[in-house]
N, C-alpha and C positions, 0 to 999 in steps of 0.2 A: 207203540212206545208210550203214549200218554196212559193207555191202561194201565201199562206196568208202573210208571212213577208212582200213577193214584193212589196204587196198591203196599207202595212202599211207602210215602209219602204221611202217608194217613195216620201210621203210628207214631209222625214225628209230633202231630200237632193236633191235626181233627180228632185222633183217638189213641192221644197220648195215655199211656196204662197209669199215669200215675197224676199227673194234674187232672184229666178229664174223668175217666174210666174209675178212678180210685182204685187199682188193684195193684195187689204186692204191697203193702203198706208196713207191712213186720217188719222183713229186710231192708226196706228203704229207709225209712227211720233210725232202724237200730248200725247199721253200716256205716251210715253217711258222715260219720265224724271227720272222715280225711278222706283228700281227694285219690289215695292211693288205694284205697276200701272202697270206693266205690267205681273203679276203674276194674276191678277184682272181681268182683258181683254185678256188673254189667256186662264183662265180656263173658262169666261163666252162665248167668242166665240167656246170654243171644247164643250161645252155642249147643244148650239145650233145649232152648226155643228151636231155633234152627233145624236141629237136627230130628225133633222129636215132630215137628211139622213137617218135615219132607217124609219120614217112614209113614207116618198114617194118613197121609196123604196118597199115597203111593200104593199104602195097603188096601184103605179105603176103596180105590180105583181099582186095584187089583180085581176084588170082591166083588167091585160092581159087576166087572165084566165077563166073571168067571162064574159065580156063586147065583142059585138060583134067588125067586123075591122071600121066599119062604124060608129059607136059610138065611139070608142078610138081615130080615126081622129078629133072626134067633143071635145076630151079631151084635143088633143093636140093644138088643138087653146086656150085654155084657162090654160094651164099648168104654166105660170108662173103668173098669181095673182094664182093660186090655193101654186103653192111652198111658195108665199109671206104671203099667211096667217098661211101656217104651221108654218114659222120662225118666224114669228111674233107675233105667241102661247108660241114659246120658250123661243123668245125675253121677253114679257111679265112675263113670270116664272121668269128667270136673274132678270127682272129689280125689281120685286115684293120681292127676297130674299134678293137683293143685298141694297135691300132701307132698309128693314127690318131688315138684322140681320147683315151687312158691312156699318153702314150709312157713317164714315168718308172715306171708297174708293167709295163710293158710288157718293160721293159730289166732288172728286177729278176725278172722270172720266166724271163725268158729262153727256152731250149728247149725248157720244159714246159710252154709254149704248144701248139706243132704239136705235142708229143709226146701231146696228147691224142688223138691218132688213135690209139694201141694202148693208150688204156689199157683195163684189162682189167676196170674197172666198165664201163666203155660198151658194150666191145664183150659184155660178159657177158649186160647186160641186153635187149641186141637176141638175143643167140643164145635166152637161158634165156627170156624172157616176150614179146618185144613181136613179136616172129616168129609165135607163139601163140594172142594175144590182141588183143580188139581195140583202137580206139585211146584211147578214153577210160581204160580199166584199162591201157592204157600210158601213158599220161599221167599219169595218178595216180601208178605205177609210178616214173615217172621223176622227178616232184617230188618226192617220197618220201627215193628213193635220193641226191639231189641235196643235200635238206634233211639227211638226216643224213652227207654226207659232207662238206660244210661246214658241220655242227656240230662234227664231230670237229674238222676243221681249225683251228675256232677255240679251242677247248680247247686241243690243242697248243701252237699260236701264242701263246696269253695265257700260258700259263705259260712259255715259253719267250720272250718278250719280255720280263714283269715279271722274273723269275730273272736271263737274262741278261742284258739290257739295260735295268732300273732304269726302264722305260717300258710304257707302258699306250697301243696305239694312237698311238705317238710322244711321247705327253704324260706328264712326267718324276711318275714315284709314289712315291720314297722319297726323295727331294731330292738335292743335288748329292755327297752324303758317302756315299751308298750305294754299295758295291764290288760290281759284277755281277760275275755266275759264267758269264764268257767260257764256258767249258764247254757250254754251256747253248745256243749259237747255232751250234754243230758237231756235225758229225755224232753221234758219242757223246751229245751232248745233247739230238739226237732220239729214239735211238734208247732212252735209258734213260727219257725222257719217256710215248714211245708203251707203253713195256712196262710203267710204272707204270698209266698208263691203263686199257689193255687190261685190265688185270687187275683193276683196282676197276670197271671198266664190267660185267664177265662176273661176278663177284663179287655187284654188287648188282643183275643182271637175276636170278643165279637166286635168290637173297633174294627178289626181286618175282617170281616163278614161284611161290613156296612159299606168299604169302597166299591 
């Protein structure tokens, strides 16, 4: 049981993808304007995280146990288009529901829907663990990694939604007199957001290393 938490645990904080690790940074950024965009692209990247970690995980494992060492050489030259079309399978599912039955986040996230096929937690985590390991420590792995890259997201998003737009999840928090800090919904206002962050995140992880 303590293995398993470790496994899950690890993406919320020791190897958060986005305070620590720095990866995904496009869509993190560019999303985070509201806390309903990034609820949107947090749960569509843990589902293709998810999923695209348990198949090559599973395949992976397959191969080991089937495929001679001479033949798995000849797999592992061709292992990352082969991850790319798994996520890509996934990617496709997200983009097909999300067109379907979410069309106004759908039209607010835009191209960083399909663009989850290179992002570079996904494909990180198929190269570095789930290729590896088997499928349940990829699944942990992946809910893990998922959970805290839409915790960051929301962090962002709430301070950058109350900041600059005077609203909490659309619903208005300091009444109609409050002046937002347009700033705050642009780019600079990601960008000086995430590097506030970043730095009080890594600040009090190693504070909590030190007890």
């Amino acid at each position: 049981m303590g293995n398993h938490w470790k496994e899950f645990s690890k993406g919320i904080v020791e190897l958060n993808p986005i305070f620590v690790i720095v990866l995904g940074l496009c869509p993190t950024l560019a999303v985070s304007v509201s806390i309903s965009n990034a609820l949107g692209m947090g749960a569509a990247a843990t589902f293709v995280l998810l999923g695209s970690n348990i198949v090559i995980a599973a395949l992976m494992s397959l191969l080991g146990a089937l495929c001679s060492k001479a033949l798995l050489d000849q797999v592992q030259k061709i292992r990352i288009p082969i991850y790319i079309v798994i996520i890509a399978s996934f990617v496709t599912i997200v983009d097909l529901f999300m067109h379907g039955f979410a069309p106004a986040l759908y039209a607010r996230l835009g191209i960083y829907v399909p663009l989850i096929v290179v992002n570079c937690i996904i494909l990180g985590r198929a190269e570095a663990f789930a290729a590896s390991h088997g499928v349940l420590a990829s699944t942990l792995d992946a809910l893990g990694m998922g959970a805290g890259f839409t915790l960051a997201l929301l962090l962002l998003s709430a301070v950058r939604e109350v900041v600059g737009a005077g609203t909490f999840y659309g619903y208005l928090v300091f009444g109609q007199r409050f002046t937002p800090m347009l700033i705050m919904t642009l780019a600079p206002g990601a960008l000086l957001t995430f590097g506030f962050m970043m730095g009080a995140f890594r600040y009090f992880k190693r504070r909590a290393s030190r007890w």
